[in-house]
C-alpha positions in Angstrom: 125.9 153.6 67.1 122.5 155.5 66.9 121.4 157.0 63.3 121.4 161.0 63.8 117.4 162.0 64.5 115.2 163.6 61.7 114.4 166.8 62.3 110.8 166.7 62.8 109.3 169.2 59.9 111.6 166.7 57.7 109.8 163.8 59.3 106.3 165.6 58.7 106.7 166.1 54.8 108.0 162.9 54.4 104.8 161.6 56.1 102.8 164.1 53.9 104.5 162.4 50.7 103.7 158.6 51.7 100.2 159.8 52.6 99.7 161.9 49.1 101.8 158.3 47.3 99.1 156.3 49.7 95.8 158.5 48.4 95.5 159.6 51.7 95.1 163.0 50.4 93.2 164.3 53.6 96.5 163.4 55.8 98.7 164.9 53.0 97.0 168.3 53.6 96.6 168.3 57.0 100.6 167.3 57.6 101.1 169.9 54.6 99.2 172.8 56.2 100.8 172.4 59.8 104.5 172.2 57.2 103.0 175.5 55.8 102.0 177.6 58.7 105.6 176.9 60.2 106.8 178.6 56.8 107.7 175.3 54.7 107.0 176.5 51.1 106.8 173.2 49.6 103.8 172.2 51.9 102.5 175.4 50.5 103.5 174.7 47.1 102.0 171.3 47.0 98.2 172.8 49.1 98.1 175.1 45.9 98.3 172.0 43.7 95.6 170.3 45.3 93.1 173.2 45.7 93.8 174.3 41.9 93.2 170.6 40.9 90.3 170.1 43.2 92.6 166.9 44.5 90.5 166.3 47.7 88.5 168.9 47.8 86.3 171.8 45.8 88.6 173.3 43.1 89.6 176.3 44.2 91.7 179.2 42.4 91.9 182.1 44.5 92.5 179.7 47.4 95.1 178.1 45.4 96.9 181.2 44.2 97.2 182.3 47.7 99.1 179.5 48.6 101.0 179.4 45.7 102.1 183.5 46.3 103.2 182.1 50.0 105.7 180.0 48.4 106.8 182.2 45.5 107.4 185.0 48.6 109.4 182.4 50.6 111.3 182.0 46.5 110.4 178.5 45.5 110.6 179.1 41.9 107.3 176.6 41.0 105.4 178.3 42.5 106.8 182.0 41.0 105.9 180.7 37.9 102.6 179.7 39.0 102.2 182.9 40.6 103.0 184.4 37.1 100.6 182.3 34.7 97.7 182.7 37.4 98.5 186.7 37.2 99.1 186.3 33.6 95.5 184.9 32.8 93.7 186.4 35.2 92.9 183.2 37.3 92.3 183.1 41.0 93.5 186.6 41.2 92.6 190.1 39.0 94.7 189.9 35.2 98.0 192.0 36.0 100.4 191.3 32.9 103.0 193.6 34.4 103.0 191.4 37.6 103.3 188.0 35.2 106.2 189.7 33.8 108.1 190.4 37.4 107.1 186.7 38.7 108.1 185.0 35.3 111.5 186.9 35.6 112.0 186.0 39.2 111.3 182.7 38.5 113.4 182.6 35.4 116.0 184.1 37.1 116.3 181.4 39.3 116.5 178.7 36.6 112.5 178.0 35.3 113.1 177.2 31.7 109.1 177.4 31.2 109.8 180.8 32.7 112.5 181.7 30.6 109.9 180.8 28.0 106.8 182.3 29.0 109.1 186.0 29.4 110.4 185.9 26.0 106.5 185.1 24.8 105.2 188.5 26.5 108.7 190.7 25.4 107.9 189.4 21.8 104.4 191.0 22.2 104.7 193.7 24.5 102.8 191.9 27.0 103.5 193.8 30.4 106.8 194.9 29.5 107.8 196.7 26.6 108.0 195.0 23.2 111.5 194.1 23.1 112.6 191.2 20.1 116.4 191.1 21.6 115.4 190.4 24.8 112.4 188.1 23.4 115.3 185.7 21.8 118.0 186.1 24.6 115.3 184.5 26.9 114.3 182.1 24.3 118.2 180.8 24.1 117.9 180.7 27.5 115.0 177.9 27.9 116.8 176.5 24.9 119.7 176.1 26.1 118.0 174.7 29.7 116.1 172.3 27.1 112.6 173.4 26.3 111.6 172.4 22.7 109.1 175.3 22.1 112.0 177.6 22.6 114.0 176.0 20.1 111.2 176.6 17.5 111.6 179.7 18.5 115.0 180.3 17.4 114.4 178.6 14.3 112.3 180.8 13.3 113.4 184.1 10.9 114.1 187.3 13.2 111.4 189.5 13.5 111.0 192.1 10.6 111.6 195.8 11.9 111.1 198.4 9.1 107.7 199.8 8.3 105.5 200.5 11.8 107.4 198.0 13.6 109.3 198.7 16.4 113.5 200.2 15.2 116.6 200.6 17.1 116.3 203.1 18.4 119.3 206.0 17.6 120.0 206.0 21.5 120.4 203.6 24.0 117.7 203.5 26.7 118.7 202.4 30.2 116.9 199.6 31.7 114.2 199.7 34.4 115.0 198.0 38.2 112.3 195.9 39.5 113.5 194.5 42.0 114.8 194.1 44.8 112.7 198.0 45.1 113.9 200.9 46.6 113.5 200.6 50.4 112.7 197.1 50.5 114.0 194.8 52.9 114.5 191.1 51.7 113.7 188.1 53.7 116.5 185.7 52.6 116.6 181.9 52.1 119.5 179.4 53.4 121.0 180.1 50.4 121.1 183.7 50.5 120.6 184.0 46.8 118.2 186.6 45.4 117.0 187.4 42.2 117.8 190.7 40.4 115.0 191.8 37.7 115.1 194.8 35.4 112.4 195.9 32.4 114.4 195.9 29.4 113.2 199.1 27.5 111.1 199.1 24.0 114.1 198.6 21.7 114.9 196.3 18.8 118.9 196.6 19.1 120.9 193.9 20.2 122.3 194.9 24.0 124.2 193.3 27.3 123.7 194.2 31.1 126.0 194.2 33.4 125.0 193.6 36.5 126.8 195.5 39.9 125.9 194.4 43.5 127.9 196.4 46.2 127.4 195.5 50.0 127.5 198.3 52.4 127.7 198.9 56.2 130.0 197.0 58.3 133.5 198.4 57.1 134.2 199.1 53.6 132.2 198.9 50.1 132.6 194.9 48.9 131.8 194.5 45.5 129.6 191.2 45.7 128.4 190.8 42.0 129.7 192.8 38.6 129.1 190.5 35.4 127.9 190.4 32.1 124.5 188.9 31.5 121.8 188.7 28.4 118.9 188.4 30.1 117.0 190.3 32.2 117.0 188.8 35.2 120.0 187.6 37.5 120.5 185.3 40.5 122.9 186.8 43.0 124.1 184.7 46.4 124.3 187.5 48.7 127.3 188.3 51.6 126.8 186.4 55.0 127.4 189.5 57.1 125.9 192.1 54.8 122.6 193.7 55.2 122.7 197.0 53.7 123.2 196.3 49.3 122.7 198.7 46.5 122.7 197.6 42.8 122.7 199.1 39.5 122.5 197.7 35.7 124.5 199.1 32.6 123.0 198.7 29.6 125.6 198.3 26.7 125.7 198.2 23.2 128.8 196.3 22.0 127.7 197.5 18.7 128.3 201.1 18.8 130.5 200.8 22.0 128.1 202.6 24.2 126.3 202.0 27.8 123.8 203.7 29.9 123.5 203.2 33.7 120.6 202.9 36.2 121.2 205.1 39.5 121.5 202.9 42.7 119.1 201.2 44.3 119.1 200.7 47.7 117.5 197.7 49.8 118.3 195.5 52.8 117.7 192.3 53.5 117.2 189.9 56.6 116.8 186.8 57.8 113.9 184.5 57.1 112.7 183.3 60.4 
């Protein structure tokens, strides 16, 4: 009985990884870029390693950040996060600590404990986002809890003192920002149909929850496709396989002093990647 064929970009980056294992590096990139100009975001991924590591050729960080943002668009969560520490030191593209913040969340959203990390580092110092200690530890336990040592330390350490000039609760509860999916935008979704949800927490020191809501519209009737509690600030949603019209909102509460605030909607769509 004949073995089922390979489907030939499968075959390709497996003959890019023997090559790359081999120290053929110049057939690893050439099979890598034909991989990436089909769309394959791991060939991309792995060109961005070699031209920031100057593996086979002149080290290169703008040329590697551009293939590492092809990747993070096509939401491999590497190369987010790589996306986010280049924008975050201001390497191979202009410093933009607000963009580091969206790209760590969205890759921290998708499980990146180093991004899970690196978030609650710039919430801690009001790097790009507003200072926010809650939302500093909540990622913390987050990489903590995926295993990251330096997160642990973290945690260990005392809270943060608030009196004096440091940043208070505040006496009312701020709503959080949307980031995205934007307004307007239309979402190219992977296989998996899973997309990450990222809001700004606001400058704050009280303790709060979000609740995420995710409602598809079009094609009969409102379908609630996400509603749930979540610490962080970031979410990953699997999205309806008929759906193409979503809106989404985020309640801020504080169990505290038993009150919320709510985003308005935000509308996007989404489509196929092909």
């Amino acid at each position: 009985m004949a073995s089922a064929a390979t489907p030939p970009g499968q075959d390709a980056a497996q003959q890019a990884e023997r090559a790359f294992t081999a120290h053929d590096v110049q057939r690893a990139r050439t099979l890598w870029q034909s991989l990436a100009a089909s769309g394959d975001a791991e060939a991309a991924f792995r060109l961005g390693l070699l031209a920031d590591a100057g593996n086979g050729e002149p080290q290169d960080a703008t040329r590697a950040y551009r293939w590492f943002r092809q990747a993070a668009d096509a939401g491999l969560s590497e190369a987010e996060f790589n996306v986010a520490a280049m924008k975050d030191g201001g390497r191979g593209t202009p410093l933009d600590e607000a963009g580091a913040a969206t790209w760590y969340a969205r890759a921290a959203g998708a499980g990146n404990r180093r991004a899970e990390y690196d978030l609650g580092l710039l919430y801690d110092a009001g790097t790009g986002v507003p200072r926010n200690p809650a939302a500093a530890r909540a990622w913390f336990r987050q990489a903590a809890s995926s295993g990251l040592p330096a997160a642990s330390d973290k945690l260990k350490a005392p809270d943060p003192d608030t009196g004096g000039a440091n940043l208070q609760p505040s006496a009312s509860l701020h709503p959080a920002a949307p980031v995205t999916p934007k307004a307007g935008e239309t979402v190219a979704l992977p296989e998996d149909r899973a997309v990450v949800f990222v809001w700004t927490a606001p400058a704050d020191a009280q303790t709060v929850r979000y609740f995420l809501q995710v409602v598809a519209q079009g094609q009969g009737p409102e379908r609630e496709i996400h509603a749930g509690y979540v610490d962080v600030t970031a979410k990953l949603v699997a999205l309806d396989a008929t759906a193409h019209d979503y809106v989404w909102r985020v309640f801020t509460v504080s169990p505290q002093a038993g009150r919320y605030t709510v985003t308005p909607w935000t509308a996007f769509k989404t489509r196929d990647r092909g």
